[in-house]
N, C-alpha and C positions, 0 to 999 in steps of 0.2 A: 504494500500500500504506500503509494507516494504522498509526499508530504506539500504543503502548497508551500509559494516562496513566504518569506516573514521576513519582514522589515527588520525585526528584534528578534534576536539567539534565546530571550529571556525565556518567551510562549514554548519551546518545548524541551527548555530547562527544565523550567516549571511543573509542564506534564511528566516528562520521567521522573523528576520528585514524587509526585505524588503517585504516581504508578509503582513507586518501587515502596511508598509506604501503606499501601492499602492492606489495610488490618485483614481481607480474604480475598482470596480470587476472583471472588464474585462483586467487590466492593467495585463499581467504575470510578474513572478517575472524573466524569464529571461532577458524579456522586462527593468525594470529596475536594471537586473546585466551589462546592454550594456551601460544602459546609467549613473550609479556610476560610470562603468571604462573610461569612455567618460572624465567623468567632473574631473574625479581623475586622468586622465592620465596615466592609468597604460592598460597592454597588456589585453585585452578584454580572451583572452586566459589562463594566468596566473589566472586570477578573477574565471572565470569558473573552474578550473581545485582544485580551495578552494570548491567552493560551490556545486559542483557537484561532486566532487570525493574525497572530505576530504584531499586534501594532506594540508601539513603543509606552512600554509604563513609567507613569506620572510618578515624580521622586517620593512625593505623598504615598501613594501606593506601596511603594519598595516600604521605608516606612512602617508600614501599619501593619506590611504582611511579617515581617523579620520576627519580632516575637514568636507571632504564635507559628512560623516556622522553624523556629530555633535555632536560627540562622543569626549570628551579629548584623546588626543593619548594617555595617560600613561592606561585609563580605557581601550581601545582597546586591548590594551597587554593583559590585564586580560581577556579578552574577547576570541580572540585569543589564551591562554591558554600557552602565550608565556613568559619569565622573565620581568619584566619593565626594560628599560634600567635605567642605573646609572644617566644618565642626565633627566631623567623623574619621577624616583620614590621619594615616598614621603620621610620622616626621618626618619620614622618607621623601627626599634624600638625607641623610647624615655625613658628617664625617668627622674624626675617621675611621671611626666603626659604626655599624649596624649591628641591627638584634643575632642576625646571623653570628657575628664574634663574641657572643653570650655565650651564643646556644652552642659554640664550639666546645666551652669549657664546661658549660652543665652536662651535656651528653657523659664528660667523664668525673664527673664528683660522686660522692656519695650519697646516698638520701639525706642524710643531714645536711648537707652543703646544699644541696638545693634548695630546701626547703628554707634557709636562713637568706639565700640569693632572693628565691622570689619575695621572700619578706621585704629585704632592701628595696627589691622593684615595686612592692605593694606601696611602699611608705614613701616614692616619688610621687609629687603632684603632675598629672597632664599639664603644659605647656599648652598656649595657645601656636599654632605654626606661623611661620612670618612670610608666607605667600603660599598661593596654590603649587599644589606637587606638580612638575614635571608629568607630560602625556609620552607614548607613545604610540607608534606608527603601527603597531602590530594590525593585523586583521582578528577578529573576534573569534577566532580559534580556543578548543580543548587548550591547546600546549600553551595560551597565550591565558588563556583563562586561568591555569596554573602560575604560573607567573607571576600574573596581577595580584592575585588571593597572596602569593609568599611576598610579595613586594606591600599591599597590605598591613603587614606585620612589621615592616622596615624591615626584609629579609632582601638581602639583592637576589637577581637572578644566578651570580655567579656565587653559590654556594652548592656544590655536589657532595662535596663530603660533608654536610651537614642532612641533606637528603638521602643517602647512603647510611648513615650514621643510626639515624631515628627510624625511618620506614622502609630500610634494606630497599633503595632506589639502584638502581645501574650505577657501576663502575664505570662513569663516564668522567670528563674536564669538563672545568667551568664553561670553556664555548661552546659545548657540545649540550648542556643545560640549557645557555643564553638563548642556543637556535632553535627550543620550543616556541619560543614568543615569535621569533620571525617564520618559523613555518619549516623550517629548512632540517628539522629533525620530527620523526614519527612519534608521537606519543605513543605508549603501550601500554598494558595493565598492570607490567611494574611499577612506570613513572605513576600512574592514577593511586597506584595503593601505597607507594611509600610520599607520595602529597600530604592523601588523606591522612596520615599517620603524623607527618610534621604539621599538618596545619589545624589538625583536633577536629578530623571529619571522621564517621563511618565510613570503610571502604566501600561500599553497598551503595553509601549515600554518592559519594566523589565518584564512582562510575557511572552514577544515574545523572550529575551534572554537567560530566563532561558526555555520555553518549559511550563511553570507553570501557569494554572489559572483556573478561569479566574479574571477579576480585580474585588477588592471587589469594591463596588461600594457604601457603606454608611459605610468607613472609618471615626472616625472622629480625622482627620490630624488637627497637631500644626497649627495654621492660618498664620505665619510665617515660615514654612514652605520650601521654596523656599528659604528663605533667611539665615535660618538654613544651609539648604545645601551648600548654594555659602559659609557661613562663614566655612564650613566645609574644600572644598576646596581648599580655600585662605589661608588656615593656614596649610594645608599636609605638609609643605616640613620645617618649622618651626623647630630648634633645641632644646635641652634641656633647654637651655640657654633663650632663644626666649619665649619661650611656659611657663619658670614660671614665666616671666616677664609680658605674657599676663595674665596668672593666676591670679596673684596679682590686675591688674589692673578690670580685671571681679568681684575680690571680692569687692575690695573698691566699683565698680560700685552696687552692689547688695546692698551694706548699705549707700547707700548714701540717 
């Protein structure tokens, strides 16, 4: 069955969402687009006219669905294929570290050192950003979709062994990551399930957002994991200033 053209990626983002969460086989997915716009309070009409006919959703929308999909609103954006607003994006760009040069040192700590890291990260205040983020040129591609979401978090694209690390990604180089966004490397159900694992999604769910799988199923993921990801995005919105303060503090953690 062919699909008609859609303006926006979001309309059947959104239906594989819901088709991979339907509580029985029997449940349809327009069954539950009635009842997200139910509990979301938005026009039952409006919702349909995303998921059925590709038009482009109002940022209002994104918005109001994000809760009750359990989805962070700023990742919805990306999802949706829409700019992150100013008040929801991460700091990215930084420098001269990003969250990725955290996440390099937590991968190897102990649970205790983690758990005293993200404390420090809990107890910075969000920073307002001091201009919109940087766009780019990507086409709204799976591999460009992934990207956005780790960029998102203040994660560059060039980080592979951080992806490798957390959700046993390919033993690839950083360009060879980079080239998801421009198109010029294959996504596979590796890259989808060690994403979902650095960026705190169900694989189930991240193969139903990008179209991509199906889930590897004898990954073998950081066992901290989960907690990798929340320290990920507790620390997105961190400044220059912020981030090599936490840097410092990760490092003395690691030789202590």
């Amino acid at each position: 069955m062919s699909h008609p053209v859609r303006e926006s990626p979001f309309g059947l983002r959104l239906w594989r969402l819901l088709s991979q969460r339907r509580p029985t086989f029997d449940t349809s997915v327009e069954r539950m687009r009635v009842v997200l716009a139910g509990d979301a309070g938005v026009p039952s009409g409006e919702l349909a006219a995303v998921i059925e006919d590709g038009a482009v959703p109002d940022p209002d929308l994104v918005r109001k669905l994000a809760p009750v999909l359990g989805i962070h609103t700023a990742d919805l954006f990306v999802v949706a294929g829409l700019p992150v607003p100013d008040d929801l994006a991460s700091a990215w760009p930084t420098s001269p570290w990003d969250v990725g040069a955290i996440l390099r040192h937590a991968v190897g700590m102990s649970a205790d050192q983690r758990r005293r890291l993200a404390a420090l990260v809990r107890s910075l205040p969000a920073r307002p950003r001091r201009g919109p983020a940087p766009s780019d040129d990507w086409p709204d591609t799976p591999g460009a979709l992934l990207l956005r979401l780790l960029r998102n978090r203040n994660i560059r694209p060039h980080n592979a062994r951080i992806l490798k690390a957390v959700g046993d990604g390919p033993y690839v180089s950083d360009s060879t990551l980079f080239g998801l966004g421009r198109g010029t490397v294959a996504v596979t159900p590796r890259y989808v399930g060690a994403f979902a694992h650095l960026l705190g999604y169900a694989p189930g769910e991240m193969v139903a957002l990008t179209g991509i799988g199906p889930v590897v199923e004898d990954a073998r993921v950081h066992p901290a994991s989960a907690e990798i990801a929340a320290l990920a995005w507790q620390a997105r919105r961190l400044d220059d200033e912020q981030l090599s303060a936490v840097m410092t503090a990760a490092q003395a953690a690691r030789h202590d």
